[in-house]
C-alpha positions, 0 to 999 in steps of 0.5 A: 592886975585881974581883968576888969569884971562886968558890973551886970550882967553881959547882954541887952535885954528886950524889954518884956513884962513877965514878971517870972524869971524866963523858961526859954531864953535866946541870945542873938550876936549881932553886929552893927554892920552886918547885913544878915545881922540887919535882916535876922533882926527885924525878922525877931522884933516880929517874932518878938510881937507875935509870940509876946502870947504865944511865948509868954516865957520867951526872953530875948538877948542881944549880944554885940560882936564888932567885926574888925574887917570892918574898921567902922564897926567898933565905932557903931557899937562904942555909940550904941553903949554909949547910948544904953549908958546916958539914955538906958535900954530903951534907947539902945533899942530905938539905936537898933532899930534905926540901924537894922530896921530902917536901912540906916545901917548902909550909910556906914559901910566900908565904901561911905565911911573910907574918907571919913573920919572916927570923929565924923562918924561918930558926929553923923550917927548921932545927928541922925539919932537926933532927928529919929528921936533916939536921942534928945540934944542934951543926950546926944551931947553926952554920949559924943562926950561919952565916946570923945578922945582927950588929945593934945597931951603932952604924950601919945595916949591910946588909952581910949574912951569911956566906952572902951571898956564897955567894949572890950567886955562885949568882945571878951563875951562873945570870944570866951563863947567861941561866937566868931560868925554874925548873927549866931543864935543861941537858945537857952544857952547851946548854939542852934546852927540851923537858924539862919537870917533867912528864915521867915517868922513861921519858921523861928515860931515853930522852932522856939514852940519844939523847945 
């Protein structure tokens, strides 16, 4: 059988008002788990507020990269679809946010995740999600159903869930464009190895202005 297609295009788009297609576009790959991944994304959320007139053509695009050194990793990215898929990009956002930007994101590390479960972990994010108002009850209910497994079967079955596909297309981009290393930063379509999650709002302003 072919491989399965996207049904859109690949990446998640922050929300922007220009009307005209963008002249300068910059995909960021990132994982949920990640602590430079945490701190180069709050430094573009300001880029992304202070060149918004600055930079009027500017798009950002966020690309997920799931480590598996990190077993809990796919789970933060299968809720962060899942979330884009019941409640849209808005909320994925305000997922992103409560991950990267507001320290949420150690919760999940190797050492506070080891003794629990896929379930647990998925029950945790998402009760949390709730109370920051990133998701309503009714829609945290249908993203767990979401990211839910069938068990009991007569047979074994690894066939997943509803977000697995969502998923494995995420990791097929990132792979078909050799992007291994998280964050990597891509601008206007060619990797620009210089940016680094240390760098300062000033510094990635005057790197997207020499463009």
């Amino acid at each position: 059988m072919p491989p399965q297609l996207p049904t859109r295009v690949q990446g998640i788009r922050f929300p922007t008002n220009a009307k005209d297609l963008p002249s300068l576009e910059v995909e960021v790959f990132l994982d949920f788990c990640c602590p430079f991944s945490a701190k180069i994304y709050k430094t573009i959320m300001k880029v992304h507020d202070a060149a918004s007139e600055d930079l009027k053509g500017l798009q950002w695009v966020v690309h997920l990269v799931p480590q598996p050194w990190h077993p809990q990793s796919p789970i933060l990215h299968e809720v962060g679809l899942a979330i884009r898929e019941v409640a849209g990009d808005d909320a994925f956002f305000a997922y992103a946010d409560l991950i990267f930007a507001d320290g949420l994101q150690t919760n999940y590390f190797d050492s506070e995740t080891f003794e629990m479960t896929r379930k647990g972990i998925y029950e945790k994010i998402l009760d949390q999600a709730k109370t920051a108002g990133v998701v309503s009850e009714e829609q945290a209910a249908n993203v767990l159903a979401f990211v839910g497994i069938e068990t009991g079967g007569e047979e074994p079955s690894n066939a997943g869930n509803r977000a697995t596909g969502l998923l494995k297309l995420c990791v097929k981009f990132h792979r078909i464009r050799a992007i291994h290393v998280t964050p990597t930063v891509l601008v206007n379509g060619i990797e620009a190895p210089d940016v680094s999650s240390g760098w300062s709002v000033e510094q990635f302003v005057e790197k997207l202005r020499g463009v």
